[in-house]
LOTISE-220091 format. One line per field, with one value per atom (N, C-alpha, C): x, y, z; residue number from 1; atom name; residue in one letter. Coordinates in nm, 4 decimals. Example, Ala and Ser with C-alpha at 12.3 -4.5 7.8 and 13.67 -1.06 7.14 Angstrom:
BEGIN
c1 <- 1.3190 / 1.2300 / 1.3200 / 1.2850 / 1.3670 / 1.2900
c2 <- -0.5690 / -0.4500 / -0.3300 / -0.2250 / -0.1060 / 0.0030
c3 <- 0.7800 / 0.7800 / 0.7800 / 0.7080 / 0.7140 / 0.7870
num <- 1 / 1 / 1 / 2 / 2 / 2
atome <- N / CA / C / N / CA / C
residu <- a / a / a / s / s / s
This chain:
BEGIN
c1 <- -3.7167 / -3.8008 / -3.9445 / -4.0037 / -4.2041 / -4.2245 / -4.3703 / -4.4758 / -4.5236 / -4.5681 / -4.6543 / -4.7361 / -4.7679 / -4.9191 / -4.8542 / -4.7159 / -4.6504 / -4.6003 / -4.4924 / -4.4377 / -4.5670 / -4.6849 / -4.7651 / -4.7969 / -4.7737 / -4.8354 / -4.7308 / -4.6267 / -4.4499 / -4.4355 / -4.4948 / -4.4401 / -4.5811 / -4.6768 / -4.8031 / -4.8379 / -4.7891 / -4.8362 / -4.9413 / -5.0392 / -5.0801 / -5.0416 / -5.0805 / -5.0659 / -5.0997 / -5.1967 / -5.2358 / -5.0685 / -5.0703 / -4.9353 / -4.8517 / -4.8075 / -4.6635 / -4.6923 / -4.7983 / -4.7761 / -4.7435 / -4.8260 / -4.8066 / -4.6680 / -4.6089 / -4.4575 / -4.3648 / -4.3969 / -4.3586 / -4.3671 / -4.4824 / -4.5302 / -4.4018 / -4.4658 / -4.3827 / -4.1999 / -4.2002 / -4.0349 / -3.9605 / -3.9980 / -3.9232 / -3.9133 / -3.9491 / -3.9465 / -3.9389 / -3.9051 / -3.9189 / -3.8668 / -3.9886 / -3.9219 / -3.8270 / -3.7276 / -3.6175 / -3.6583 / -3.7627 / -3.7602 / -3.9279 / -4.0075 / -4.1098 / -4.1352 / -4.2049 / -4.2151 / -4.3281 / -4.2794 / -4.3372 / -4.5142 / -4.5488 / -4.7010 / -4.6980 / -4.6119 / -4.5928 / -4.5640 / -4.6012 / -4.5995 / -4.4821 / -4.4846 / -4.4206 / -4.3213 / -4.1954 / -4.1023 / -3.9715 / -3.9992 / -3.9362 / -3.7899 / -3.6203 / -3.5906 / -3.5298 / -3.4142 / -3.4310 / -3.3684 / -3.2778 / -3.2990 / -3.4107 / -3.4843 / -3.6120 / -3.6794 / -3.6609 / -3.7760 / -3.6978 / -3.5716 / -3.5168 / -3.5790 / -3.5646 / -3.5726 / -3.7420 / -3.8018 / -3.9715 / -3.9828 / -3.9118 / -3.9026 / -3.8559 / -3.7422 / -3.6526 / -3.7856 / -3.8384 / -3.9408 / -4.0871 / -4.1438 / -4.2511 / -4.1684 / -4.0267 / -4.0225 / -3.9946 / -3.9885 / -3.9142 / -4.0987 / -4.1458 / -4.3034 / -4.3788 / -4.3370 / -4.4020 / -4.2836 / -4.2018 / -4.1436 / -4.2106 / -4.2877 / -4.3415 / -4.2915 / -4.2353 / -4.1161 / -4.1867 / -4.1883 / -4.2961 / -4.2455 / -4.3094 / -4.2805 / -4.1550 / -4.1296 / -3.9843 / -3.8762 / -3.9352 / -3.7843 / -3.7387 / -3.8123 / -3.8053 / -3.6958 / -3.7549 / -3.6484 / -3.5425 / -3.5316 / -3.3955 / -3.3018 / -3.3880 / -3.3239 / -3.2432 / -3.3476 / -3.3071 / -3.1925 / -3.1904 / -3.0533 / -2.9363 / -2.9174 / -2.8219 / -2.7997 / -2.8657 / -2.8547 / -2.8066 / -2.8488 / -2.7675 / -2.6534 / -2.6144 / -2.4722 / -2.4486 / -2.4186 / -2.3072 / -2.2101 / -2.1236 / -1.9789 / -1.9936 / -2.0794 / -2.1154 / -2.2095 / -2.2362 / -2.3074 / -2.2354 / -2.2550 / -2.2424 / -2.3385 / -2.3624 / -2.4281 / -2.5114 / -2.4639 / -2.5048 / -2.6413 / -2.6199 / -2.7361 / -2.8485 / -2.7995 / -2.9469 / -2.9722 / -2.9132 / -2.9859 / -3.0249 / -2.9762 / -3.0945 / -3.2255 / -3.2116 / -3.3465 / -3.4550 / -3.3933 / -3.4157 / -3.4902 / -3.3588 / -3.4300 / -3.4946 / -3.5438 / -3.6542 / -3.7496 / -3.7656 / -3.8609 / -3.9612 / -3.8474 / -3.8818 / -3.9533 / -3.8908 / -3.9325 / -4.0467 / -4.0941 / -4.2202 / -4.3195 / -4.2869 / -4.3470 / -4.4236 / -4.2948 / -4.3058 / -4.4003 / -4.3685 / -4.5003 / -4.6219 / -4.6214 / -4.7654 / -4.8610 / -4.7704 / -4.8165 / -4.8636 / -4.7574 / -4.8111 / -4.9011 / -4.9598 / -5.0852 / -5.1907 / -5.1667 / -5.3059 / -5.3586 / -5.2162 / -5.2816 / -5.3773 / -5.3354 / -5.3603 / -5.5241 / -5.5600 / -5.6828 / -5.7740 / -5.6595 / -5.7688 / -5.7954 / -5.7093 / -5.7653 / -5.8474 / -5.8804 / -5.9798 / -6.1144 / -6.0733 / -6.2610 / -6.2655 / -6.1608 / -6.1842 / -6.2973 / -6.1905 / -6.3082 / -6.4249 / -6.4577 / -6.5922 / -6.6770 / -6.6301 / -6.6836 / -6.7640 / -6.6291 / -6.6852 / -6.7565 / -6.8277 / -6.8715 / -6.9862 / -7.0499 / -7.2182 / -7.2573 / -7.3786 / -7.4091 / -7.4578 / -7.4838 / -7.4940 / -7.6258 / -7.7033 / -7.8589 / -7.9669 / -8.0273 / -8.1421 / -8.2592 / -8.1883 / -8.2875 / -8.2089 / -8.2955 / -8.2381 / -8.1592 / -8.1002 / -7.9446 / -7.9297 / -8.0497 / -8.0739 / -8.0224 / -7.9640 / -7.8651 / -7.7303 / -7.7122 / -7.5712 / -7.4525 / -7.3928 / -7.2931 / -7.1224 / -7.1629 / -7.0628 / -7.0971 / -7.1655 / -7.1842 / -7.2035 / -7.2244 / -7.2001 / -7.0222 / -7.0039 / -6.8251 / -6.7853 / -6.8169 / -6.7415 / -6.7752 / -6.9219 / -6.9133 / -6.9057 / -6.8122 / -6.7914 / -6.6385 / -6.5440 / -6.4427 / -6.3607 / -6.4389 / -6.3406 / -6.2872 / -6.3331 / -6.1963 / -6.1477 / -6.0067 / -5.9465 / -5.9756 / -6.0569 / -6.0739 / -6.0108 / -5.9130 / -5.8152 / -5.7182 / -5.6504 / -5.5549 / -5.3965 / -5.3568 / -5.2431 / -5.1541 / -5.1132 / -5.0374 / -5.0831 / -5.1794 / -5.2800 / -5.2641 / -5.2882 / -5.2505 / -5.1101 / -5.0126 / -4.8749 / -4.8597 / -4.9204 / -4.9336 / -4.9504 / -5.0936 / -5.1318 / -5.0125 / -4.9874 / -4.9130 / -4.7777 / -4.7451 / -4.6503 / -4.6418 / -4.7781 / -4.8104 / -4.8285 / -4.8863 / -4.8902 / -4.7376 / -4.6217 / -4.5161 / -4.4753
c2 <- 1.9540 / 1.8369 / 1.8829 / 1.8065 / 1.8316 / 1.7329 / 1.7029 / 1.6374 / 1.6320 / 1.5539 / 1.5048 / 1.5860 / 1.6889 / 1.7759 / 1.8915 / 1.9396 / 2.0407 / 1.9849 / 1.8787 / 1.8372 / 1.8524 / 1.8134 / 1.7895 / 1.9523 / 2.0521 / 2.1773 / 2.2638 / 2.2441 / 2.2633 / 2.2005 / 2.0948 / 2.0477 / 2.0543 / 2.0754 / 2.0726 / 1.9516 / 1.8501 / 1.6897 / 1.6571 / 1.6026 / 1.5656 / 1.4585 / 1.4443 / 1.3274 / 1.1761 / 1.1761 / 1.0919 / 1.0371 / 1.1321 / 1.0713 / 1.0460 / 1.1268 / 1.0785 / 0.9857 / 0.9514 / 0.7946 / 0.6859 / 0.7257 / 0.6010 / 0.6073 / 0.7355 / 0.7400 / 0.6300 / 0.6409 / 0.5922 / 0.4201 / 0.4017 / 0.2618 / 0.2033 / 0.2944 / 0.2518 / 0.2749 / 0.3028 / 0.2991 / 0.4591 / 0.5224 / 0.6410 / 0.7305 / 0.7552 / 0.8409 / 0.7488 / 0.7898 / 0.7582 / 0.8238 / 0.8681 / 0.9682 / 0.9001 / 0.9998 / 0.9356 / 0.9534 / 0.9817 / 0.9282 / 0.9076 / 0.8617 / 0.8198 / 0.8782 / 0.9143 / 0.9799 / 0.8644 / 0.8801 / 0.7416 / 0.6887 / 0.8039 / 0.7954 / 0.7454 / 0.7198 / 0.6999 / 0.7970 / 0.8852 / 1.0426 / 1.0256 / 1.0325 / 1.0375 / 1.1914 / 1.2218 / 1.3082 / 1.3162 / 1.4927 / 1.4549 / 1.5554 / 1.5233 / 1.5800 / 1.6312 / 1.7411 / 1.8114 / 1.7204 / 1.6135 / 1.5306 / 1.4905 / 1.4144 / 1.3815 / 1.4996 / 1.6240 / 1.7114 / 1.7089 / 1.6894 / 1.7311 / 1.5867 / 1.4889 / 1.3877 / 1.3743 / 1.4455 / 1.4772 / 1.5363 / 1.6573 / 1.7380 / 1.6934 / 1.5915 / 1.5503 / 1.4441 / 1.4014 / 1.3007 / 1.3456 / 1.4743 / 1.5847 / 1.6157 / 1.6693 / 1.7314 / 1.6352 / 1.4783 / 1.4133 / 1.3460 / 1.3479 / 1.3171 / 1.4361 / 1.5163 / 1.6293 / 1.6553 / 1.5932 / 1.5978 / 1.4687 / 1.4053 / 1.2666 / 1.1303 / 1.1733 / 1.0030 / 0.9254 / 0.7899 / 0.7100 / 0.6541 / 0.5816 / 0.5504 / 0.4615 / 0.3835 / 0.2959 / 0.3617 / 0.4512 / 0.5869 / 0.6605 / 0.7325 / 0.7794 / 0.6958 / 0.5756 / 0.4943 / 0.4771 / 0.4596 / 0.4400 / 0.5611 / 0.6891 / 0.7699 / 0.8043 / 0.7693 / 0.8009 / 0.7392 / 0.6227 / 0.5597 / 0.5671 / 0.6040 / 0.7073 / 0.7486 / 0.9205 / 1.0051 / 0.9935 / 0.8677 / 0.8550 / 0.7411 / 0.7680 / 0.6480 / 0.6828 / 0.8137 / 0.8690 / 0.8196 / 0.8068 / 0.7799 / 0.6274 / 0.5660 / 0.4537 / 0.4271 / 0.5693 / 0.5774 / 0.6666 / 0.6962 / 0.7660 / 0.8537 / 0.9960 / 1.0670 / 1.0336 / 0.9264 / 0.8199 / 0.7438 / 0.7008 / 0.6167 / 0.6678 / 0.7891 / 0.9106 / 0.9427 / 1.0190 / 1.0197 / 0.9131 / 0.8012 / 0.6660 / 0.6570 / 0.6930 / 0.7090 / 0.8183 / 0.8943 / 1.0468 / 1.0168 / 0.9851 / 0.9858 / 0.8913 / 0.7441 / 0.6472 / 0.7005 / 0.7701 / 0.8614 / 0.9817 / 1.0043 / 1.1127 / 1.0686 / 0.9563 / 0.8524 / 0.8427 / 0.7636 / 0.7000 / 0.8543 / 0.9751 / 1.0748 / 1.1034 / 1.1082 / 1.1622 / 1.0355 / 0.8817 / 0.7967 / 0.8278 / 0.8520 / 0.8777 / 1.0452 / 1.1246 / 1.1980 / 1.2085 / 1.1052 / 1.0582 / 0.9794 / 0.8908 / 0.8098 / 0.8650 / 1.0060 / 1.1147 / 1.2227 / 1.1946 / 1.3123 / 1.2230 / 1.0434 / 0.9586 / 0.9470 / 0.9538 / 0.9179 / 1.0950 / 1.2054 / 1.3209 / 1.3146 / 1.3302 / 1.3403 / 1.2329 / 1.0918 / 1.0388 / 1.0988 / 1.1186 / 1.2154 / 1.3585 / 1.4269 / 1.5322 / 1.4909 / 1.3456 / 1.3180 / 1.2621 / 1.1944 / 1.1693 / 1.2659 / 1.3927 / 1.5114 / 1.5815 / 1.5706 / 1.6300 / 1.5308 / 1.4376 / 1.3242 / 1.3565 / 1.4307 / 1.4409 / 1.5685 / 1.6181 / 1.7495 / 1.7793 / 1.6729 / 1.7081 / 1.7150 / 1.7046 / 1.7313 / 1.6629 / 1.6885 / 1.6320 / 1.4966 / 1.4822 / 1.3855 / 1.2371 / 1.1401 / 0.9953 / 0.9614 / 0.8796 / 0.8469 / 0.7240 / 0.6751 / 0.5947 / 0.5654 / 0.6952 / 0.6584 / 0.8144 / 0.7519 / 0.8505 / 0.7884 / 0.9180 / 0.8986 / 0.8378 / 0.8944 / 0.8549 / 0.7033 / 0.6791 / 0.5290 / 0.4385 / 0.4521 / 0.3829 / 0.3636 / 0.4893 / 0.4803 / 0.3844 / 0.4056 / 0.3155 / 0.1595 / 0.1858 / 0.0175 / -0.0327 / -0.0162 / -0.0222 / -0.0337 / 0.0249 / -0.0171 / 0.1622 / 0.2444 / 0.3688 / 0.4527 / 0.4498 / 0.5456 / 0.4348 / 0.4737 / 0.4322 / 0.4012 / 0.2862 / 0.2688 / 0.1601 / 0.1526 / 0.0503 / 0.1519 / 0.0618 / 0.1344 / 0.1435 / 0.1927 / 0.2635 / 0.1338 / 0.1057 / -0.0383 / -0.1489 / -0.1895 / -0.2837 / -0.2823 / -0.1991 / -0.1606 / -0.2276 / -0.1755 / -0.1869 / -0.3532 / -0.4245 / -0.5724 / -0.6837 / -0.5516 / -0.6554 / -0.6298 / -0.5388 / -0.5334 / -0.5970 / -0.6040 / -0.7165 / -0.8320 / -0.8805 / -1.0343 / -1.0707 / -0.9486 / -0.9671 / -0.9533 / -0.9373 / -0.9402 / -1.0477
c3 <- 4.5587 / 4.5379 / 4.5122 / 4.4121 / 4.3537 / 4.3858 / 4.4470 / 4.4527 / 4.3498 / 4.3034 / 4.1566 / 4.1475 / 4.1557 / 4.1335 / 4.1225 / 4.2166 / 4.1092 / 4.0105 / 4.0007 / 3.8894 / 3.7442 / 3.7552 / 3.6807 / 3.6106 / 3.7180 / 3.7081 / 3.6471 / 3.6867 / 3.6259 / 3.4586 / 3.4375 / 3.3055 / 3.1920 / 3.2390 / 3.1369 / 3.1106 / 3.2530 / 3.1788 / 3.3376 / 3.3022 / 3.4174 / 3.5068 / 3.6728 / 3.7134 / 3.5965 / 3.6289 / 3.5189 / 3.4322 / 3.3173 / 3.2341 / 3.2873 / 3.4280 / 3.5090 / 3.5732 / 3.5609 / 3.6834 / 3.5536 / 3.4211 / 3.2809 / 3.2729 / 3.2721 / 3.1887 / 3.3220 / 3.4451 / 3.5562 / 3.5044 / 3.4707 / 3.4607 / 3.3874 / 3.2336 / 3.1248 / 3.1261 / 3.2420 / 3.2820 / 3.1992 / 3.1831 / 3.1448 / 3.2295 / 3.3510 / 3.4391 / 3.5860 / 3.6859 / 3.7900 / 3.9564 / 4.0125 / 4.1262 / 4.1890 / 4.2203 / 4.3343 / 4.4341 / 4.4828 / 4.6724 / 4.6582 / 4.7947 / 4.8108 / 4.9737 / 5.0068 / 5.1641 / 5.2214 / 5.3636 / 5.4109 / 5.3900 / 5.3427 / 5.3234 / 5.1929 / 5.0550 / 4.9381 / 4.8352 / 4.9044 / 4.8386 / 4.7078 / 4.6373 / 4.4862 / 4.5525 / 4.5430 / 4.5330 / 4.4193 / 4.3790 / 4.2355 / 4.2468 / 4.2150 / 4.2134 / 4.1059 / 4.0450 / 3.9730 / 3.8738 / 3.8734 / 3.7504 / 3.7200 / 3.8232 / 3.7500 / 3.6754 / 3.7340 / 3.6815 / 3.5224 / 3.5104 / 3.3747 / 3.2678 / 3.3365 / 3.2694 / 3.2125 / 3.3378 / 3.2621 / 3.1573 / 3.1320 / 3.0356 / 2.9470 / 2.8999 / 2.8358 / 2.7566 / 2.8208 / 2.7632 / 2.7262 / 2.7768 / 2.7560 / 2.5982 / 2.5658 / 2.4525 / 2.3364 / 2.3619 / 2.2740 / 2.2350 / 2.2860 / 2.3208 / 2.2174 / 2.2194 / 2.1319 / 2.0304 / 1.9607 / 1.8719 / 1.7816 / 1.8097 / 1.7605 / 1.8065 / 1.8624 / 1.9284 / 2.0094 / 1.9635 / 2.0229 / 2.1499 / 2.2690 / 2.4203 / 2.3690 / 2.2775 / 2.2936 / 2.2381 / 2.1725 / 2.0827 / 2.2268 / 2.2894 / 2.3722 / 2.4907 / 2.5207 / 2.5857 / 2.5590 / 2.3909 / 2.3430 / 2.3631 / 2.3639 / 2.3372 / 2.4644 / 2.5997 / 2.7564 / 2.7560 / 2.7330 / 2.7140 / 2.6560 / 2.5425 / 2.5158 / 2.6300 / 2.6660 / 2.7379 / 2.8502 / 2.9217 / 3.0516 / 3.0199 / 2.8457 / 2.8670 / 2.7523 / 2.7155 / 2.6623 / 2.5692 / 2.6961 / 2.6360 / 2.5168 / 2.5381 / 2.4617 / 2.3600 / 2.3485 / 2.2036 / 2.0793 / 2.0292 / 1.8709 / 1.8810 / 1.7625 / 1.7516 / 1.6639 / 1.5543 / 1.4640 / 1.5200 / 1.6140 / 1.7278 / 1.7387 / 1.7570 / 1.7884 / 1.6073 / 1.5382 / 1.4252 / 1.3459 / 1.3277 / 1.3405 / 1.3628 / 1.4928 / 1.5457 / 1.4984 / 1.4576 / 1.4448 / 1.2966 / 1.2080 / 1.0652 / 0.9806 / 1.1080 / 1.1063 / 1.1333 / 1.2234 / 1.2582 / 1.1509 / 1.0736 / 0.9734 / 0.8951 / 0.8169 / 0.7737 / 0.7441 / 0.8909 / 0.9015 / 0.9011 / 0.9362 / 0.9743 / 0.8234 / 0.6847 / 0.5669 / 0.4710 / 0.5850 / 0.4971 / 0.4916 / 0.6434 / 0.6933 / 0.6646 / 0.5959 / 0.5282 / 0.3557 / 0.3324 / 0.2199 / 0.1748 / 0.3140 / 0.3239 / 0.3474 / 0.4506 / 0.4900 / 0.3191 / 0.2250 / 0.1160 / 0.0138 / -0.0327 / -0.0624 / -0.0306 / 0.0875 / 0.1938 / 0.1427 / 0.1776 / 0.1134 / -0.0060 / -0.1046 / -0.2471 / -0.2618 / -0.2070 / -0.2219 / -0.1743 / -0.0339 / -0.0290 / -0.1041 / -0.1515 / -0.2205 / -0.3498 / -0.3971 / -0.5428 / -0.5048 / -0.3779 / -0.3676 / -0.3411 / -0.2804 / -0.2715 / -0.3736 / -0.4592 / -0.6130 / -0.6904 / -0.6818 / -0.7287 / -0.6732 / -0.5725 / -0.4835 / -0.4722 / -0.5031 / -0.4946 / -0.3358 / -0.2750 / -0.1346 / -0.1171 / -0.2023 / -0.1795 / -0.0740 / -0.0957 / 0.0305 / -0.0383 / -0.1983 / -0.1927 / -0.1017 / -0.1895 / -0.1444 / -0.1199 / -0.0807 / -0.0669 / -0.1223 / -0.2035 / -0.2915 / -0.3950 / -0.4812 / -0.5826 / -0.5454 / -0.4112 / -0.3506 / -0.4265 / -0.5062 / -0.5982 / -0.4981 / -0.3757 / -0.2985 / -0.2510 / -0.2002 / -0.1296 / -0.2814 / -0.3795 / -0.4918 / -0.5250 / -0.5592 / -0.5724 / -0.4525 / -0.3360 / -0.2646 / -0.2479 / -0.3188 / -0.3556 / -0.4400 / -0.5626 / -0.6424 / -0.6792 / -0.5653 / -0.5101 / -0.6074 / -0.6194 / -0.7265 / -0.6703 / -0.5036 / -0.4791 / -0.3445 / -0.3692 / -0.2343 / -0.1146 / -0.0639 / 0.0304 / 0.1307 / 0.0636 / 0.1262 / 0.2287 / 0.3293 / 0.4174 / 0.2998 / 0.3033 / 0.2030 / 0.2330 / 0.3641 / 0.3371 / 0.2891 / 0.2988 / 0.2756 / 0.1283 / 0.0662 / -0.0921 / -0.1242 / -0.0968 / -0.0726 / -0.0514 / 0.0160 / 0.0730 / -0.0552 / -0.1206 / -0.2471 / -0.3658 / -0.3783 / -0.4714 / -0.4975 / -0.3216 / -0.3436 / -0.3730 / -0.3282 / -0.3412 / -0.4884 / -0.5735 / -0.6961 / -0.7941 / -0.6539 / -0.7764 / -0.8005
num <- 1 / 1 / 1 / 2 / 2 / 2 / 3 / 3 / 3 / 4 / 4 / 4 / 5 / 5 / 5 / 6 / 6 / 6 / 7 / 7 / 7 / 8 / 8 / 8 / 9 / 9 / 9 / 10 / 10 / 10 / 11 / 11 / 11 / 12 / 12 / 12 / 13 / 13 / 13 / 14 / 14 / 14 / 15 / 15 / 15 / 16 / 16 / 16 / 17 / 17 / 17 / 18 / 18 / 18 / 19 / 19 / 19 / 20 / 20 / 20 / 21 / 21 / 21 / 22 / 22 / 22 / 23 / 23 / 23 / 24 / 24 / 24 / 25 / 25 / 25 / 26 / 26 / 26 / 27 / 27 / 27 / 28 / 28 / 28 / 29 / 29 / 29 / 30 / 30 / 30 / 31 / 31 / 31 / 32 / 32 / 32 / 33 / 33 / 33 / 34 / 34 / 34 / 35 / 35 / 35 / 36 / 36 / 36 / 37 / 37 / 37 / 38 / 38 / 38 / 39 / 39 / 39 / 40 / 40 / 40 / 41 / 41 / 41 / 42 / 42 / 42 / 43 / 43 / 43 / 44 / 44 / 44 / 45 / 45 / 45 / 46 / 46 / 46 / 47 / 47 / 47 / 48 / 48 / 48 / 49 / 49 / 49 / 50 / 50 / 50 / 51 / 51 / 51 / 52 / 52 / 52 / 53 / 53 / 53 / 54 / 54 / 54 / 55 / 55 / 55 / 56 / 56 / 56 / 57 / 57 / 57 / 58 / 58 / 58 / 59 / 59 / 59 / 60 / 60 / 60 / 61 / 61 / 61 / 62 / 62 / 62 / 63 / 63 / 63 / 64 / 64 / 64 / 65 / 65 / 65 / 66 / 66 / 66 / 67 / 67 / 67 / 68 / 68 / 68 / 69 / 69 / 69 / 70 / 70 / 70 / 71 / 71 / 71 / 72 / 72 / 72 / 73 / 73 / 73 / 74 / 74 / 74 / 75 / 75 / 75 / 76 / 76 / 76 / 77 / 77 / 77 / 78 / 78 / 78 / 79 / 79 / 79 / 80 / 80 / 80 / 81 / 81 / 81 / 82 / 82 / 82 / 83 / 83 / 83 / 84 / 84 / 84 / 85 / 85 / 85 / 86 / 86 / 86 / 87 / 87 / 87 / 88 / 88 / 88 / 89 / 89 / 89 / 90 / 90 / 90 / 91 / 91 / 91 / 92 / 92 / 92 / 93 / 93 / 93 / 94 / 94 / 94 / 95 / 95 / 95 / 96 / 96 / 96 / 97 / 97 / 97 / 98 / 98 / 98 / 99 / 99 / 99 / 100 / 100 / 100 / 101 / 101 / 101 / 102 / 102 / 102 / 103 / 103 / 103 / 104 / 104 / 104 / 105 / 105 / 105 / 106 / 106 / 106 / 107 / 107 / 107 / 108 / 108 / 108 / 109 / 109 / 109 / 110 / 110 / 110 / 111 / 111 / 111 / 112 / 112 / 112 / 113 / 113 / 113 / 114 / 114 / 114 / 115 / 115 / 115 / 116 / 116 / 116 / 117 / 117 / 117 / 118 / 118 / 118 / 119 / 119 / 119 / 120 / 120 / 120 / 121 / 121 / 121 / 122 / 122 / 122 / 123 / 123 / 123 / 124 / 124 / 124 / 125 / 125 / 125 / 126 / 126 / 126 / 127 / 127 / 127 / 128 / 128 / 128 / 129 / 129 / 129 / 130 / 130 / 130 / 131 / 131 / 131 / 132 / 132 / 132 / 133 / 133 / 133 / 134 / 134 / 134 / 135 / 135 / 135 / 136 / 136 / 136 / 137 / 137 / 137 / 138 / 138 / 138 / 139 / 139 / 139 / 140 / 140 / 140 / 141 / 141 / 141 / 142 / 142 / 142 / 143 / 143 / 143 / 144 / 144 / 144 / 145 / 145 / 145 / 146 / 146 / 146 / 147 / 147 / 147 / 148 / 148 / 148 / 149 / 149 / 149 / 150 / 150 / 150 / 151 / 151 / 151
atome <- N / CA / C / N / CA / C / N / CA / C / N / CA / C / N / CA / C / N / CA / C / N / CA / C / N / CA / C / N / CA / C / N / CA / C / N / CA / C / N / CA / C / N / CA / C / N / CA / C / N / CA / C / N / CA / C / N / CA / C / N / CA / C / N / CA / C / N / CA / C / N / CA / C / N / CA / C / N / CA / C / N / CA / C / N / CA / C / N / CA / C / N / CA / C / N / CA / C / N / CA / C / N / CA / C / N / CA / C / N / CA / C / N / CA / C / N / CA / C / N / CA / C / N / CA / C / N / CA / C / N / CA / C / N / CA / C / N / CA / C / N / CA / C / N / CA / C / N / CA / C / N / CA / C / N / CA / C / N / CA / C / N / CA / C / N / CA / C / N / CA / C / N / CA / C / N / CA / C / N / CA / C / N / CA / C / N / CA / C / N / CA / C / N / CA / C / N / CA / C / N / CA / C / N / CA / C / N / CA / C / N / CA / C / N / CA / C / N / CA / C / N / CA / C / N / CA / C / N / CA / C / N / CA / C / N / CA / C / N / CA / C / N / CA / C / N / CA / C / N / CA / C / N / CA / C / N / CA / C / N / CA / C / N / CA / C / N / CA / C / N / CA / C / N / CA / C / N / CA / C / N / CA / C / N / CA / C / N / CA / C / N / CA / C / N / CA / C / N / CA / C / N / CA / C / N / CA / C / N / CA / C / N / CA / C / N / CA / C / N / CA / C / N / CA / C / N / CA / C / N / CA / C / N / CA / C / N / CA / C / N / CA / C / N / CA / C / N / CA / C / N / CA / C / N / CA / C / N / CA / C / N / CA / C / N / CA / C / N / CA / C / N / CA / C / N / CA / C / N / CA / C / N / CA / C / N / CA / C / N / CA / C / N / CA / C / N / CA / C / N / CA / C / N / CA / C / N / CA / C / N / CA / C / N / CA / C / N / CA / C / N / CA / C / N / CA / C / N / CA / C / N / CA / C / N / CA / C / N / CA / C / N / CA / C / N / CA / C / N / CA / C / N / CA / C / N / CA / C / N / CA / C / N / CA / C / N / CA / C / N / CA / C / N / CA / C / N / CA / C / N / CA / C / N / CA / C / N / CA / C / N / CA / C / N / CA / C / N / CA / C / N / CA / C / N / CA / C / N / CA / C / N / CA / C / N / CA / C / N / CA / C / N / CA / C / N / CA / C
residu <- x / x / x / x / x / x / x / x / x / x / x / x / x / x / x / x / x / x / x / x / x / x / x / x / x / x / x / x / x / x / x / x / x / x / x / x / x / x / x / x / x / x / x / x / x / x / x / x / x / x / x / x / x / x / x / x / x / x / x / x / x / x / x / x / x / x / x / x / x / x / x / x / x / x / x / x / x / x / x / x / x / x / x / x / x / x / x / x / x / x / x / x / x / x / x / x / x / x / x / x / x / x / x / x / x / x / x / x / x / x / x / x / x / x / x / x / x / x / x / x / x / x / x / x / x / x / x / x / x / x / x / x / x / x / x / x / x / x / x / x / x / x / x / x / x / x / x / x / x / x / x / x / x / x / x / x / x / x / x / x / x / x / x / x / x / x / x / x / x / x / x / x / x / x / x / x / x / x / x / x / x / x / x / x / x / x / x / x / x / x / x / x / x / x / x / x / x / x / x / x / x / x / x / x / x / x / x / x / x / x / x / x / x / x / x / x / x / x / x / x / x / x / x / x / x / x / x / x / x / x / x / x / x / x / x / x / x / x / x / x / x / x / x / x / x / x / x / x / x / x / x / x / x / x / x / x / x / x / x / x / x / x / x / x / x / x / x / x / x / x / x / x / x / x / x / x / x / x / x / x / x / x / x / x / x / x / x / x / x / x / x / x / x / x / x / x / x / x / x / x / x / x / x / x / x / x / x / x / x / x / x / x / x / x / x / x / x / x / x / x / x / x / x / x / x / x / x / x / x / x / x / x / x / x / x / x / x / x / x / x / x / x / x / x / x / x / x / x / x / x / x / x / x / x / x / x / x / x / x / x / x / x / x / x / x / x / x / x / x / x / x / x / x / x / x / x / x / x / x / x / x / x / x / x / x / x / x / x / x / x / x / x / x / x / x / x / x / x / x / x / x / x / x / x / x / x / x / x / x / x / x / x / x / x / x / x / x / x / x / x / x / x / x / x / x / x / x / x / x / x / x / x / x / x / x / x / x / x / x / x / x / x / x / x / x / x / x / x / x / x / x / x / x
């Protein structure tokens, strides 16, 4: 059995997060000592870990749940269930990289659009472009929103 301050020191997560993950229902010590003392045993310690690595794989607090679930009920899932999850995940991972290159090559060209100098900022080639609407300054869905509306 850990006390929350090894558990914390054991997994690289602090008190702090184990009391949130506690909150948010993904973890929870099995015993309590009469002072309240948080006590963790070695499922829990697995189940910390289990949610520390699914947590650093990108899996958000309700993937993660879904996923606990599975895990402790098996026999009633599919492997299907989990890669679902898995390759929604990817998914959204491979949008959102395609929205961060979208967002750079826009400041790349406002970049190359300003010599950077020290005069005025009076006729700044960048704060003009952007009011002027020429590079991308919309959120990438937001884009996506209008374009639908315009179909």
């Amino acid at each position: 059995m850990m006390k929350i301050s090894q558990l914390a020191a054991h997994s690289g997560l602090s008190a702090h997060t184990l009391r949130f993950y506690e909150k948010s229902g993904l973890i929870e010590a099995s015993q309590r000592t009469g002072s309240g003392y948080r006590r963790y045993s070695e499922e829990d310690i697995r189940r910390v870990e289990f949610v520390k690595t699914a947590r650093d794989a990108g899996f958000s607090l309700d993937e993660i749940a879904q996923l606990l679930s599975i895990r402790l009920d098996r026999d009633q899932h599919t492997c299907e269930d989990v890669t679902s999850i898995t390759r929604h995940k990817l998914e959204a991972v491979n949008e959102k990289i395609a929205q961060l290159t979208e967002i750079r090559e826009s400041l790349e060209l406002l970049l190359e659009s300003c010599d950077g100098g020290l005069d005025s900022a009076v006729h700044c080639s960048i704060i003009e472009a952007l009011e002027a609407g020429a590079a991308k300054t919309t959120h990438p869905n937001e884009d996506q929103a209008t374009k639908e509306a315009t179909l």
